[in-house]
C-alpha positions in Angstrom: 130.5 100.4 68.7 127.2 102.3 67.0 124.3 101.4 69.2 120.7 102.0 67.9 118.1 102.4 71.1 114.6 102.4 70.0 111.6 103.5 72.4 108.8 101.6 70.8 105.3 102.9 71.1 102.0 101.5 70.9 100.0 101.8 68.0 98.0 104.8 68.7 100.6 107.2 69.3 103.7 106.0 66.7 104.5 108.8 64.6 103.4 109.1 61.0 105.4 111.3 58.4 103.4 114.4 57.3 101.3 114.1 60.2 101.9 116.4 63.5 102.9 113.7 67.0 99.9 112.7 69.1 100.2 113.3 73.0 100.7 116.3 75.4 104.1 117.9 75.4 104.0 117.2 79.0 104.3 113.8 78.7 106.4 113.2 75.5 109.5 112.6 78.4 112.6 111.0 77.3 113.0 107.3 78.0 114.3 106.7 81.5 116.1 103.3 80.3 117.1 104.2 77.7 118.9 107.3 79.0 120.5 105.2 81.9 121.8 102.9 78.6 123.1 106.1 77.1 124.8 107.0 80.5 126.8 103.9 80.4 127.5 103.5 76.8 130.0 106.7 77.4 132.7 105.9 75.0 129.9 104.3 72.1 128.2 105.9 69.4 124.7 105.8 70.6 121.6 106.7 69.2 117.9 107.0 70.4 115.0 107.0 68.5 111.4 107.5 70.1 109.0 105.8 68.1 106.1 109.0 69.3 108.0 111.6 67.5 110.2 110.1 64.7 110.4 106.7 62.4 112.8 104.5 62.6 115.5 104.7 59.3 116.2 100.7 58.5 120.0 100.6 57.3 122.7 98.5 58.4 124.9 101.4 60.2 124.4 100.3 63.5 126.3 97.3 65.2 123.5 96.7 67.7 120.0 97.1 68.0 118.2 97.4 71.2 114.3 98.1 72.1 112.5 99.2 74.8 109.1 97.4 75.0 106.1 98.5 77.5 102.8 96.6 77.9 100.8 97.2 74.7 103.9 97.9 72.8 104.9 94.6 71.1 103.6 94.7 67.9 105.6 97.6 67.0 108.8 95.9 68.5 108.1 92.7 66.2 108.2 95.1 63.1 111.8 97.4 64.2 112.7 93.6 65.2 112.3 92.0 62.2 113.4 94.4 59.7 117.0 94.7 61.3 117.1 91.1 61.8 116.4 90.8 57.7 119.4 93.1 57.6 121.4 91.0 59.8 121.9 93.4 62.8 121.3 91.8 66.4 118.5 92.9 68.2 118.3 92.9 72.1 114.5 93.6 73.5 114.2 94.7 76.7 111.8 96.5 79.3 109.0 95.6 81.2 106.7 93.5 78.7 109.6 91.5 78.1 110.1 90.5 81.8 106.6 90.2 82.3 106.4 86.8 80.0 109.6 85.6 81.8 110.3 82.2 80.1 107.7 82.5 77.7 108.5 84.6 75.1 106.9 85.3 71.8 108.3 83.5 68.6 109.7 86.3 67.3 112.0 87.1 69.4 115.4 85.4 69.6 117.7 88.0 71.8 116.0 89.5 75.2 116.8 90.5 78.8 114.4 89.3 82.1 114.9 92.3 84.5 116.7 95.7 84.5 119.2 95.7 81.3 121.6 98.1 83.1 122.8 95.1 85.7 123.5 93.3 82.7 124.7 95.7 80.1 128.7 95.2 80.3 127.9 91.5 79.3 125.9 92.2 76.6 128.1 94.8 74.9 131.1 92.3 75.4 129.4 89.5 74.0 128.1 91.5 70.4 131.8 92.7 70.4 132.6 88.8 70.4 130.3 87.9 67.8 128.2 85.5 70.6 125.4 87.2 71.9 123.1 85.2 73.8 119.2 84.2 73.8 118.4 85.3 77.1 120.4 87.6 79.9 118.4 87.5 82.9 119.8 90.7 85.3 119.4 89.6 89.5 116.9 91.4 90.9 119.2 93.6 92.3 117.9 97.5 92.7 120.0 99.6 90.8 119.8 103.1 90.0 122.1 104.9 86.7 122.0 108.4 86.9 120.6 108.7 83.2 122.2 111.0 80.8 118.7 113.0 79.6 118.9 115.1 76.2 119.6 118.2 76.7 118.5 119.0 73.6 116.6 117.8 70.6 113.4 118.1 68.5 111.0 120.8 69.9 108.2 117.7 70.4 110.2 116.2 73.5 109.8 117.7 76.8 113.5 117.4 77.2 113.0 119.7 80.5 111.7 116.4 81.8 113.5 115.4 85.3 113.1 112.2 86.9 115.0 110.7 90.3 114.8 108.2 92.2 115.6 108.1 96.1 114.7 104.4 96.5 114.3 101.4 94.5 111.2 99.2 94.9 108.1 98.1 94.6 105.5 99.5 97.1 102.3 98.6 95.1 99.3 96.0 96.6 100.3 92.8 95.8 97.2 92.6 93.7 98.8 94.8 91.1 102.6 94.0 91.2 102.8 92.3 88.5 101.9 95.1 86.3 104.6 97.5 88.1 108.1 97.6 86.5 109.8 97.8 89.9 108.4 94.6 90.8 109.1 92.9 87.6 112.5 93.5 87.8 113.3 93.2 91.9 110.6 91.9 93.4 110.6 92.6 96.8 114.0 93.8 97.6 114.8 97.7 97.7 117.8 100.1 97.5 118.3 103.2 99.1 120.5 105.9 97.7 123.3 107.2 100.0 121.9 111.1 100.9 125.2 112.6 99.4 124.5 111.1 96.2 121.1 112.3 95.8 122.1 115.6 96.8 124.5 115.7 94.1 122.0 114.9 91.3 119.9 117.4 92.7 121.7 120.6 92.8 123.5 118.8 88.9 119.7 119.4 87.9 118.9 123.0 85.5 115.3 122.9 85.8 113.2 124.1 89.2 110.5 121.0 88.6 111.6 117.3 89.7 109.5 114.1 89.4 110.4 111.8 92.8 109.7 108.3 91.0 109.8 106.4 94.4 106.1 104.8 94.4 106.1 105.7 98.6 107.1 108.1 100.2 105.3 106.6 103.3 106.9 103.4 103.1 110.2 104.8 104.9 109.1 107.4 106.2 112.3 108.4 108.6 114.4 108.2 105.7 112.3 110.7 103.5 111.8 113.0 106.4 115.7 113.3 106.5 116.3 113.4 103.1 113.3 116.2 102.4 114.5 118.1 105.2 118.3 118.3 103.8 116.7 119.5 100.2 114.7 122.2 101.5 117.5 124.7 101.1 117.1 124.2 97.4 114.2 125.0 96.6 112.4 122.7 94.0 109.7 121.8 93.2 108.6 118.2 93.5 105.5 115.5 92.5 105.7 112.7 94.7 103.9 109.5 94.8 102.7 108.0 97.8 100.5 104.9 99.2 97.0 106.1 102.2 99.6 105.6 104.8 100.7 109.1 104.4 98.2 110.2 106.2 99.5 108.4 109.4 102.6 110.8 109.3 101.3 114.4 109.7 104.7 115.7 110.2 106.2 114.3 106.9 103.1 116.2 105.1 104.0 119.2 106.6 107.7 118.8 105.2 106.7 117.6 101.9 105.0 120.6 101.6 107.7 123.2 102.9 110.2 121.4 100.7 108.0 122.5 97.8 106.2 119.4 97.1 103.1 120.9 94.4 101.8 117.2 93.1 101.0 114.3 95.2 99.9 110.8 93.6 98.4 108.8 95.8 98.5 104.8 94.9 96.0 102.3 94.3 95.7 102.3 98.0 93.7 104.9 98.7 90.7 104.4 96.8 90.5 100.9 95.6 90.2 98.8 98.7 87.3 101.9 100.0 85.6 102.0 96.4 82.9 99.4 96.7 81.6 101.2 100.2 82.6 104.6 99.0 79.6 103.7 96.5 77.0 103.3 98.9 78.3 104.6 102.3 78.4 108.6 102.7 80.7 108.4 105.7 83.6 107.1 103.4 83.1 109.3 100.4 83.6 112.2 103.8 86.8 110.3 104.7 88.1 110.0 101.3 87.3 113.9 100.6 88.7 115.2 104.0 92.3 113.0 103.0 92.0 115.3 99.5 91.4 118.4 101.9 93.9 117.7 104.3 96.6 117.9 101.3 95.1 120.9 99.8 95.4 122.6 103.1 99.3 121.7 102.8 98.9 123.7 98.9 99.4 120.0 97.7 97.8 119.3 94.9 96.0 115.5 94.7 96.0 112.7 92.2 95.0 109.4 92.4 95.9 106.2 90.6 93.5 103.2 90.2 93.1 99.9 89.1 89.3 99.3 87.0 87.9 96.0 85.6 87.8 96.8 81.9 83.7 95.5 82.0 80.9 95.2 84.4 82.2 98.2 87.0 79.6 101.4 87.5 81.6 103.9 85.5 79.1 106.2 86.0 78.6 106.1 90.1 82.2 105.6 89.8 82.6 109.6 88.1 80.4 110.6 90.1 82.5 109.8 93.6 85.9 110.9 91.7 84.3 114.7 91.1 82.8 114.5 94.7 85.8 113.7 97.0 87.8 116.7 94.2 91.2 115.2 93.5 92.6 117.4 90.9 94.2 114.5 88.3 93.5 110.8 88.0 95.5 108.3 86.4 93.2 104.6 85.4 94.7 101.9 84.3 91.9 99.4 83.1 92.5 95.0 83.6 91.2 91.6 82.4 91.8 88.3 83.2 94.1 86.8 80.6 93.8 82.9 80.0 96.8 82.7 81.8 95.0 84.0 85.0 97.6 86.6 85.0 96.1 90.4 84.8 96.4 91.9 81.8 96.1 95.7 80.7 93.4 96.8 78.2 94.1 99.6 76.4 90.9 102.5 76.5 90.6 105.1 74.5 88.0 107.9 73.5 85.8 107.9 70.8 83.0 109.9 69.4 79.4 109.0 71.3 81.0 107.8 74.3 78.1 105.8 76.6 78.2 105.8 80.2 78.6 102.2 80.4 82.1 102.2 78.4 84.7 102.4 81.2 86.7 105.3 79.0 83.4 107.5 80.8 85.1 108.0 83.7 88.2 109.7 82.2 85.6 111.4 79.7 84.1 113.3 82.7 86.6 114.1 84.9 88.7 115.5 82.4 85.4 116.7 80.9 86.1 120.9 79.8 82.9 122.3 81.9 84.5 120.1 85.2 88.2 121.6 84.7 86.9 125.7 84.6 85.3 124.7 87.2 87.7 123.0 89.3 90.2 126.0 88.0 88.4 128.4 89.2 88.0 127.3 92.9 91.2 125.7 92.7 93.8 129.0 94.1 91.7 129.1 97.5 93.1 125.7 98.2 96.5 125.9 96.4 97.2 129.5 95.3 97.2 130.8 91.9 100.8 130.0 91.2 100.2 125.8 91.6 96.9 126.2 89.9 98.4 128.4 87.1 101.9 126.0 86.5 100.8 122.9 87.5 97.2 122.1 87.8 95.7 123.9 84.7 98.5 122.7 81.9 98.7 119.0 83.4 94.9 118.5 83.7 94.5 119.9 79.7 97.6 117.7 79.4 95.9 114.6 80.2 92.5 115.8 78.2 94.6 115.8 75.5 95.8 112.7 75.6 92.5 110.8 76.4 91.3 113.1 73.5 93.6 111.5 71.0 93.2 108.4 71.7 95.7 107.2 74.0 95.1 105.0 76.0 97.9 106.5 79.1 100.3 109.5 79.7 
């Protein structure tokens, strides 16, 4: 069977003919689903096609056609959607936006799956070999974990050195913001932990020195990480973790983190956003916030932090102001409304020329601003030490500026 998977992209950053890609290198990383698909579609002709570096060819070579669809990417997969349904070809969406409107999809879709496609995969291959694919295959929210099958090679524009794992699967986000979070979309509130053997394996299976722990907390099990970090060492990689303000309630899993080689730490919505509003006006919690930051930097850690904004009415500029004071090293915003559904919804933000300070985008606009990164690089190796300033903090912080620069609206 010839399998056509399509990573859709959102507006801003589809790729145009005659035109050079827009994002960082650093973050053009293959599709995780996608490459789990590819993993089990071993003995199919399978194709993937990234809508940020190349345009989809329209032809009638392929038997099925499946797209991956983020928040913010659905007019794109109406169009790929459309044009192979003119042609005849089934088309199978799939991915988070898609679960996200459970039993109320849009009109233009007639073949879709509710959850992780993987647990449902065999069924769906079986019935386009049958000639009967369904309307709807909605996967149990089971955790499941494919060890994807990443490209190992390809155009120059994907980071194919990209390498993602995942020790557990689960949400561990505040239940204000699961509903935006894939993990939760797909198993609610059950998780899965990988056997220690099996992680070990994909680990030593991996080329590159630099691994992205996908887990959203560390902290959330923190006997199990502790083992499993302390059987890594030995191998010596590097590692950006993610990981919710309970972290700082285990001192001795910090300390391992950091021997194991951990360089990045993200810490979740819960470090800031539930302390923001007094942070604002209190002193004594901007201290505590900026003696957390301090206590990783200590460990040669370095800090980002992830955070939830209203998309109107917040104090972007007090709001900079606290982010450059407490000196995390990256931030990642995502930016919400209210739809009419009641349900949250994300807003895209982007930069533009003339920028005010009461345009939410400000607060990425300054602390990726190019006078606050020298500066931030240049006292940065008395924390961390030149070599996690020099291969991690300097070309991931003009990583993100170039995004924001560009217009998009996330990594």
């Amino acid at each position: 069977m010839k399998i056509l998977a399509v990573a859709a992209a959102a507006t801003a950053q589809k790729f145009v003919k005659g035109h050079p890609h827009k994002g960082a290198w650093l973050f053009l990383r293959p599709e995780l689903e996608i490459c789990q698909l590819w993993a089990l579609a071993i003995n199919d002709d399978f194709v993937y096609i990234d809508e940020r570096i190349a345009t989809v060819e329209y032809n009638s070579d392929f038997d099925l056609v499946l797209v991956r669809v983020d928040f913010n990417q659905d007019s794109s997969a109406r169009l790929i959607t459309e044009a192979f349904e003119q042609l005849g070809k089934p088309v199978v969406i799939f991915g988070p936006l898609v679960t996200f409107w459970q039993n109320q999809p849009l009109g233009w879709v007639k073949h879709r799956v509710v959850g992780d496609i993987t647990l449902v995969w065999e069924q769906i291959r079986a019935d386009v070999a049958h000639g009967r694919i369904q309307p709807v295959y909605v996967a149990p929210p089971r955790p499941n974990y494919v060890v994807p099958r990443m490209p190992a090679e390809g155009p120059a524009v994907l980071n194919t050195g990209y390498q993602p794992i995942y020790f557990v699967r689960g949400c561990a986000c505040p239940q204000s913001y699961q509903k935006l979070c894939c993990e939760y979309l797909y198993y609610h509130d059950n998780a899965f932990f990988r056997p220690r053997e099996e992680v070990v394996g994909e680990i030593v299976s991996l080329p590159h020195k630099h691994i992205h722990l996908l887990d959203e907390d560390v902290a959330r099990f923190p006997d199990y990480y502790y083992n499993l970090f302390r059987l890594v060492w030995g191998y010596r990689r590097h590692w950006t973790v993610n990981a919710s303000d309970r972290i700082f309630n285990y001192s001795e899993l910090i300390r391992l983190l950091a021997k194991s080689g951990t360089k990045i730490m993200f810490l979740n919505e819960t470090f800031i956003n539930p302390r923001l509003d007094l942070a604002l006006k209190d002193e004594a919690m901007v201290k505590w916030l900026y003696r957390r930051v301090k206590l990783l930097h200590s460990r040669r850690i370095l800090v980002g932090a992830k955070m939830v904004l209203p998309a109107n009415g917040a104090d972007y500029v007090r709001i900079s102001n606290l982010l450059y004071r407490i000196d995390l090293d990256f931030i990642e915003v995502r930016f919400i409304k209210s739809g009419s559904d009641g349900k949250p919804e994300l807003v895209p933000i982007t930069y533009h020329p003339m920028l005010q300070p009461d345009e939410p985008a400000f607060v990425k606009s300054r602390f990726y601003a190019l006078d606050v990164l020298l500066n931030r690089f240049v006292r940065r190796p008395r924390r961390v030490g030149f070599h996690s300033t020099g291969w991690y903090l300097i070309p991931y912080s003009l990583a993100y500026r170039q995004n924001f620069l560009e217009g998009l609206s996330s990594p």
